[in-house]
C-alpha positions in Angstrom: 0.0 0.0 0.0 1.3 3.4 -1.1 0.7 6.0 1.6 0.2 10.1 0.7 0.5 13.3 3.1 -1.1 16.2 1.9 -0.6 19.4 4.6 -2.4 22.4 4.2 -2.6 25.4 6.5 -5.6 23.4 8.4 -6.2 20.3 6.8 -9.3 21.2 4.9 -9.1 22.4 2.2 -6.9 19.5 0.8 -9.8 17.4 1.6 -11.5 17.4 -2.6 -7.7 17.0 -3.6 -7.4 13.7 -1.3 -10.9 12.6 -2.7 -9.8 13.2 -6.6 -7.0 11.3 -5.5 -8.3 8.2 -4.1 -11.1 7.9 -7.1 -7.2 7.9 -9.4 -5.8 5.2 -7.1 -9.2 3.6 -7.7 -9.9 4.0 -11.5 -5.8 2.6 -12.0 -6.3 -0.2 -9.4 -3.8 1.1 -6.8 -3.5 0.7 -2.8 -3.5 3.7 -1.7 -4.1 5.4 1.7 -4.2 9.3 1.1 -5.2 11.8 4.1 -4.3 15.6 4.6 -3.4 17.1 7.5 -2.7 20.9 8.9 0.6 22.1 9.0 1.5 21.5 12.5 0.7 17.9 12.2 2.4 17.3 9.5 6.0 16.6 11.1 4.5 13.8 13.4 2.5 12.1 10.5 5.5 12.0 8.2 6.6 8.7 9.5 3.5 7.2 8.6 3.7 8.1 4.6 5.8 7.5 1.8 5.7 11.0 0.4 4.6 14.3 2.0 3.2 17.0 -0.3 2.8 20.4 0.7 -0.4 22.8 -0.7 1.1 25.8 -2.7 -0.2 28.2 0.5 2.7 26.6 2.6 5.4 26.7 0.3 7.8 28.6 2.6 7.6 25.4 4.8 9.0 23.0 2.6 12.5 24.2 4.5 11.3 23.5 8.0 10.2 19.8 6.7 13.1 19.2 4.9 15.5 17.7 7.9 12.7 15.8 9.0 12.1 14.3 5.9 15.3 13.6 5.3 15.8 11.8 8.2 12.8 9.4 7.7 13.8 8.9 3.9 10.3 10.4 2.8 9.8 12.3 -0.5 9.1 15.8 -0.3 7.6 18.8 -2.5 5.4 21.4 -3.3 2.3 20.8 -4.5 1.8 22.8 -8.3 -0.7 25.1 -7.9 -2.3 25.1 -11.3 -3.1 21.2 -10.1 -3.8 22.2 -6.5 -6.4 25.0 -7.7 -7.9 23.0 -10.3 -8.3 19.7 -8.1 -6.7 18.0 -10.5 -6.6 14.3 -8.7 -4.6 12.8 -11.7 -1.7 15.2 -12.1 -1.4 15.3 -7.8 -1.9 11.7 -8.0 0.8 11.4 -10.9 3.2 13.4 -9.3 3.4 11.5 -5.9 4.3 8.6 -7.5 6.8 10.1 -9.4 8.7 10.7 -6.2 7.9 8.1 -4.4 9.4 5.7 -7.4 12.6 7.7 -7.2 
């Protein structure tokens, strides 16, 4: 099972991404646990997922998560926000497998 972090400034409003998501995972036959969390959270959930994307709003954060990510070998970027305000579930989708298959 692959497992996506989405963090967002509170958690919410990644919440139509993580559904787009999941209906991708489903429509291609992947496992797949996806589930977004706000920002503060995010450090202590980072363990649990093979890739942590961050919502455009929280770009200047990616720094802060970077050590941290590092350290527990989990992929780490920004998510594009053309994707992020369109909802696009594919291209998200697409893009965290992309880094989480190196």
């Amino acid at each position: 099972m692959k497992r996506i972090l989405l963090a967002c400034a509170s958690g919410m409003s990644t919440s139509l991404l993580v559904k787009k998501m999941e209906d991708e995972a489903e429509s291609r036959g992947i496992d797949v646990k996806i589930w977004a969390v706000a920002q503060d959270k995010a450090v202590k959930e980072m363990g649990n997922a093979d890739v942590l994307l961050i919502g455009p709003q929280m770009r200047f954060m990616k720094k802060k998560y970077s050590k941290t990510a590092e350290e527990a070998g989990t992929p780490l970027d920004v998510i594009d926000p053309v994707a992020y305000g369109r909802v696009d579930g594919k291209a998200v989708f697409d893009h965290a497998l992309k880094l989480m298959n190196g």
